[in-house]
C-alpha positions as CSV (number, residue, x, y, z in Angstrom):
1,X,-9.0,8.5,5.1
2,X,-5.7,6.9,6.3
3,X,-3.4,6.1,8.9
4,X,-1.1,9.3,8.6
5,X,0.5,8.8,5.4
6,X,1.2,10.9,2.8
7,X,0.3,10.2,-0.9
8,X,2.1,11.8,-3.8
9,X,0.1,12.3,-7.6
10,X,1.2,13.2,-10.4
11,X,-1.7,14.8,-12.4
12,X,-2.4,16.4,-16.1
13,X,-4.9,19.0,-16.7
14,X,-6.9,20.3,-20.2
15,X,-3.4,22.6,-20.8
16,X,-1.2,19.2,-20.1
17,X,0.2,21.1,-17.2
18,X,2.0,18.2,-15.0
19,X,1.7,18.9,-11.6
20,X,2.5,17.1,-8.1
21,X,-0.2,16.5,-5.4
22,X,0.2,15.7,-1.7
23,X,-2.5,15.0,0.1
24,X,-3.4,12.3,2.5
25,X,-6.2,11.0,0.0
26,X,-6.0,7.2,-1.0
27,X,-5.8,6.6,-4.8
28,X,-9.5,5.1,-5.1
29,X,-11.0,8.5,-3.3
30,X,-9.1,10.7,-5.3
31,X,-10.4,8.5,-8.8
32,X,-13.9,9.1,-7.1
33,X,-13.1,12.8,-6.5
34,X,-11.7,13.5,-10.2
35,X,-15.3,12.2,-11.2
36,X,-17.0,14.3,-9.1
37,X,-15.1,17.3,-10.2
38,X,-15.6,17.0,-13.8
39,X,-19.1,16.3,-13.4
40,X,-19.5,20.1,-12.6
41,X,-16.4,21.2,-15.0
42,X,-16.5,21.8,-18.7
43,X,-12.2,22.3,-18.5
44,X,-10.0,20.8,-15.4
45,X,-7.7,22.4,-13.9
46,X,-4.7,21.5,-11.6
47,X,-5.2,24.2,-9.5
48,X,-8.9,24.0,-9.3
49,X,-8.8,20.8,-8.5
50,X,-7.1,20.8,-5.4
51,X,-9.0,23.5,-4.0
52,X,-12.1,21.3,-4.5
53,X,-9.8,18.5,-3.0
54,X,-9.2,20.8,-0.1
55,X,-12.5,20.8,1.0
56,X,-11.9,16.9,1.7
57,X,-7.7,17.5,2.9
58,X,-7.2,21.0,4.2
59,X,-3.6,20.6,4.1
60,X,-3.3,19.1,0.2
61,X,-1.2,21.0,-1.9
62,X,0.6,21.2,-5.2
63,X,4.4,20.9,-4.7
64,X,6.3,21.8,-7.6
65,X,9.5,19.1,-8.2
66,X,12.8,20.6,-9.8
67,X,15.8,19.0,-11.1
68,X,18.9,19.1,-9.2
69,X,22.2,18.1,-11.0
70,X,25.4,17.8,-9.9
C-alpha cells in the first residue's frame, strides 16, 4: 500500500452526501476499488463503501469535518 501515510478523500454518494475518508489507500487503488464496488451495487453509499474498503484498510474510516469560527 504505502509508506505510513495517511490519505484524506473527499467522496459523494447516490444521496450527494459529502463525506471525508482516511485510509492509507493511494488514490489509483481507491479509483480501482470504487470500480469494484459498483460493479456489485445498483446505489453507492458512503458508508458502504468504506466497509468494503475496510476489508483492504482495517483502520479506514469516515471523519466528519466541522467548521470552527472565531
Amino acid at each position: 500500500m504505502t509508506n505510513g501515510n495517511m490519505f484524506y478523500y473527499r467522496i459523494y454518494d447516490d444521496k450527494e452526501q459529502v463525506n471525508y475518508i482516511r485510509t492509507v489507500v493511494e488514490q489509483k487503488k481507491i479509483r480501482q476499488l470504487l470500480q469494484d464496488f459498483e460493479k456489485v451495487h445498483q446505489e453507492y453509499y458512503n458508508s458502504e463503501f468504506i466497509h468494503f474498503l475496510k476489508e483492504k484498510d482495517p483502520q479506514a474510516e469516515l471523519i466528519e469535518v466541522m467548521t470552527i469560527t472565531y
